[in-house]
N, C-alpha and C positions, 0 to 999 in steps of 0.2 A: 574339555572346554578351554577356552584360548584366555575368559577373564580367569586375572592377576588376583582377583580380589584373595582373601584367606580365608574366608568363612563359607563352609562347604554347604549351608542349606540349602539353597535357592536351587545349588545343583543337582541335591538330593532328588528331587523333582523326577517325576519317568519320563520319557519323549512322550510326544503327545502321538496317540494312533487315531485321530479321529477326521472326517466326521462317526459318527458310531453307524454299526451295521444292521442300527436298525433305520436309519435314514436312507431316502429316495431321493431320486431328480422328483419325482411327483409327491412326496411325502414334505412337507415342510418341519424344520423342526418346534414342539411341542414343549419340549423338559429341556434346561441347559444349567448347569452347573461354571459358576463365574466365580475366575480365582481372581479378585482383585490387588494389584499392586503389592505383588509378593515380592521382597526385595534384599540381597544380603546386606542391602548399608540399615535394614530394621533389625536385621540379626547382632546378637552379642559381637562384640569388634568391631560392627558396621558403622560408618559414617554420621548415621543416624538411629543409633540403637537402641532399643528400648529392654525395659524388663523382659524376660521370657518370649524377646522376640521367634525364636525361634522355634516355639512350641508348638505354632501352627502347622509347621511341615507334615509331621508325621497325619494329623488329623487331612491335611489334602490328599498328603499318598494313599489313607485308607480310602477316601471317598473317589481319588483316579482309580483306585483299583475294582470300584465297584462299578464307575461312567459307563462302561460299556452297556451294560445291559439296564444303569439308569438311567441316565441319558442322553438326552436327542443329539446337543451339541456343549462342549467343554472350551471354555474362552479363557483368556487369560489376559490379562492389562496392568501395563505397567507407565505410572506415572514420570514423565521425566520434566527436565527443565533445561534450554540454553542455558551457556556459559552468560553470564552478567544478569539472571532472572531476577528481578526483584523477592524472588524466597530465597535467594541467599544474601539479602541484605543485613 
């Protein structure tokens, strides 16, 4: 991975293989598992880090490794902000 950052969780992460094989052009998906704004500046060191930021990884890696055959579709978002945002006021 090309980010500088130092804190290796975000990267822990596996590639993403989806949509899953259990989806169609005619199937719509059903089930989806949403990793909301996982981010290393939450992680210990991070920019904006919190307690035990980092605890969550492993509990997404178990739940990717199970997506395939639970669910339909596996999303992931990440909240950002321009340079001059009023949240970095």
């Amino acid at each position: 991975c090309p980010c500088p950052c130092p804190c290796p969780c975000v990267h822990s992460l596996p590639p993403c293989t989806f949509p899953s094989p259990k989806m169609s052009a005619t199937t719509p998906p059903r089930t989806a598992f949403v990793v909301v704004d996982v981010q290393n500046d939450f992680c210990p060191g991070g920019a904006l880090a919190v307690p035990d930021g980092d605890a969550v990884i492993p509990v997404i890696n178990r739940l990717l490794t199970a997506a395939p055959r639970t669910f339909d579709l596996v999303v992931f978002t990440q909240d950002w902000h321009p340079p001059g945002h009023i949240s970095f006021a």
